[in-house]
C-alpha positions as CSV (number, residue, x, y, z in Angstrom):
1,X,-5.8,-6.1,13.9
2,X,-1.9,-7.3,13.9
3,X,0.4,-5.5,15.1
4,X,3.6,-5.0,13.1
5,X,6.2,-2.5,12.8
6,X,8.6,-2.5,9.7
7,X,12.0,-1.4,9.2
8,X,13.4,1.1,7.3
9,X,11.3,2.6,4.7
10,X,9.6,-0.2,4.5
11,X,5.5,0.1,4.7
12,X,2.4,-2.5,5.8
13,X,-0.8,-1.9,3.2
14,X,-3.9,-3.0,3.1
15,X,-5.0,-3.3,-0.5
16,X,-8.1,-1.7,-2.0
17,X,-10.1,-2.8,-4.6
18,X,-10.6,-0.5,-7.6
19,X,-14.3,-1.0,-8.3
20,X,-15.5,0.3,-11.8
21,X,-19.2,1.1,-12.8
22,X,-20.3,0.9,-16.1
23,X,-22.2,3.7,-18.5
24,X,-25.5,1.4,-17.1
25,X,-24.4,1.6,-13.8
26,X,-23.4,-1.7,-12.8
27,X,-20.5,-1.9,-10.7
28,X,-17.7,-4.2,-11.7
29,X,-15.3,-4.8,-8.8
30,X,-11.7,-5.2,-9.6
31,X,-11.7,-8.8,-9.1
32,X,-13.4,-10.0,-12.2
33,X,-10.8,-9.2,-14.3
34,X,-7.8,-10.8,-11.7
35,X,-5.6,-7.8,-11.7
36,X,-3.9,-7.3,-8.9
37,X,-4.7,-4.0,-7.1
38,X,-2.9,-0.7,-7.4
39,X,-4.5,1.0,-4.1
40,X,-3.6,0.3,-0.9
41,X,-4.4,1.8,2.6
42,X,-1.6,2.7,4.9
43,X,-1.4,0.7,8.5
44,X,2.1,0.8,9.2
45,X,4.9,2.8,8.6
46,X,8.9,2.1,9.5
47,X,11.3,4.8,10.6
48,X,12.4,5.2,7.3
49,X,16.3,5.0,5.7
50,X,19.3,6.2,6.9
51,X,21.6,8.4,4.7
52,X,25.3,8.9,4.3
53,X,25.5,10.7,7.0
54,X,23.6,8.9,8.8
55,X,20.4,11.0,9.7
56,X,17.4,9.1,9.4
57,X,14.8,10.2,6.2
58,X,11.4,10.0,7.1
59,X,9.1,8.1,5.4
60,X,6.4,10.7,3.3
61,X,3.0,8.5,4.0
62,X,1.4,8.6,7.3
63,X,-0.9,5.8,9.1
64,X,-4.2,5.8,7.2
65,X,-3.0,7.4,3.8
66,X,-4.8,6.0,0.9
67,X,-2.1,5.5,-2.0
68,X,-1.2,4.4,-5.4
69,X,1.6,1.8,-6.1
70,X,3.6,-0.1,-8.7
71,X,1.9,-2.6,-9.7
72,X,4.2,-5.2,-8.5
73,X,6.1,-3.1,-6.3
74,X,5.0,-4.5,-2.7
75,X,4.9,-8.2,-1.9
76,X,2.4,-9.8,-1.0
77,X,1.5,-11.8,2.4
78,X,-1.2,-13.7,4.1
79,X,-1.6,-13.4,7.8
80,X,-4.5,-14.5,9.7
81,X,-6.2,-15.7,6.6
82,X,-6.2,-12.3,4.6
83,X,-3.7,-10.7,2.4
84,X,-1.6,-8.1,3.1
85,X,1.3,-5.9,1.3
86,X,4.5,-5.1,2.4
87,X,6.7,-2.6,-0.1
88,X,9.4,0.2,0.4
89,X,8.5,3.9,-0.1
90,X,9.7,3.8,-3.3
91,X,7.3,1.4,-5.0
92,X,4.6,4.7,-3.8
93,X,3.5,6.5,-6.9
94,X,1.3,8.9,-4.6
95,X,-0.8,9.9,-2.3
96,X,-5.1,9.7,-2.9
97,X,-6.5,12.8,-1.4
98,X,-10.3,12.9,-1.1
């Protein structure tokens, strides 16, 4: 695992594949159809932004939340060989709770 630490609101996911089963039962993984993925696990966190004021807001997602984004919110990078994305709190729709 890399270590990383972002700035600001900023947060490091790992994205998730959205698999999808058919009425048969035969499991279609998301990367047939070449969409990029819209579930992401949490591995880092920043501080989060400062306001007017200057007191710091934290962010509302913690280390190993399972979330949905914006499509093409967070950007995507490659380290090591495997892809990664890096967005603000913002491009967050929610939290996944199972």
């Amino acid at each position: 695992m890399i270590k990383l630490k972002p700035l600001s609101n900023h947060i490091f996911l790992e994205p998730l594949e959205n698999e999808k089963t058919t009425k048969s039962g035969i499991v279609i993984p998301d990367t047939v159809e070449k969409e990029r993925p819209m579930k992401g696990k949490v591995l880092a966190t920043g501080p989060g932004k400062l306001n007017e004021k200057g007191e710091r807001i934290p962010v509302s997602v913690k280390v190993g939340d399972v979330v949905l984004f914006k499509k093409y919110g967070p950007d995507e990078i490659e380290i090591d060989g495997k892809k990664y994305l890096v967005g603000d709190e913002d491009d967050v729709l929610g939290i996944i709770e199972e």
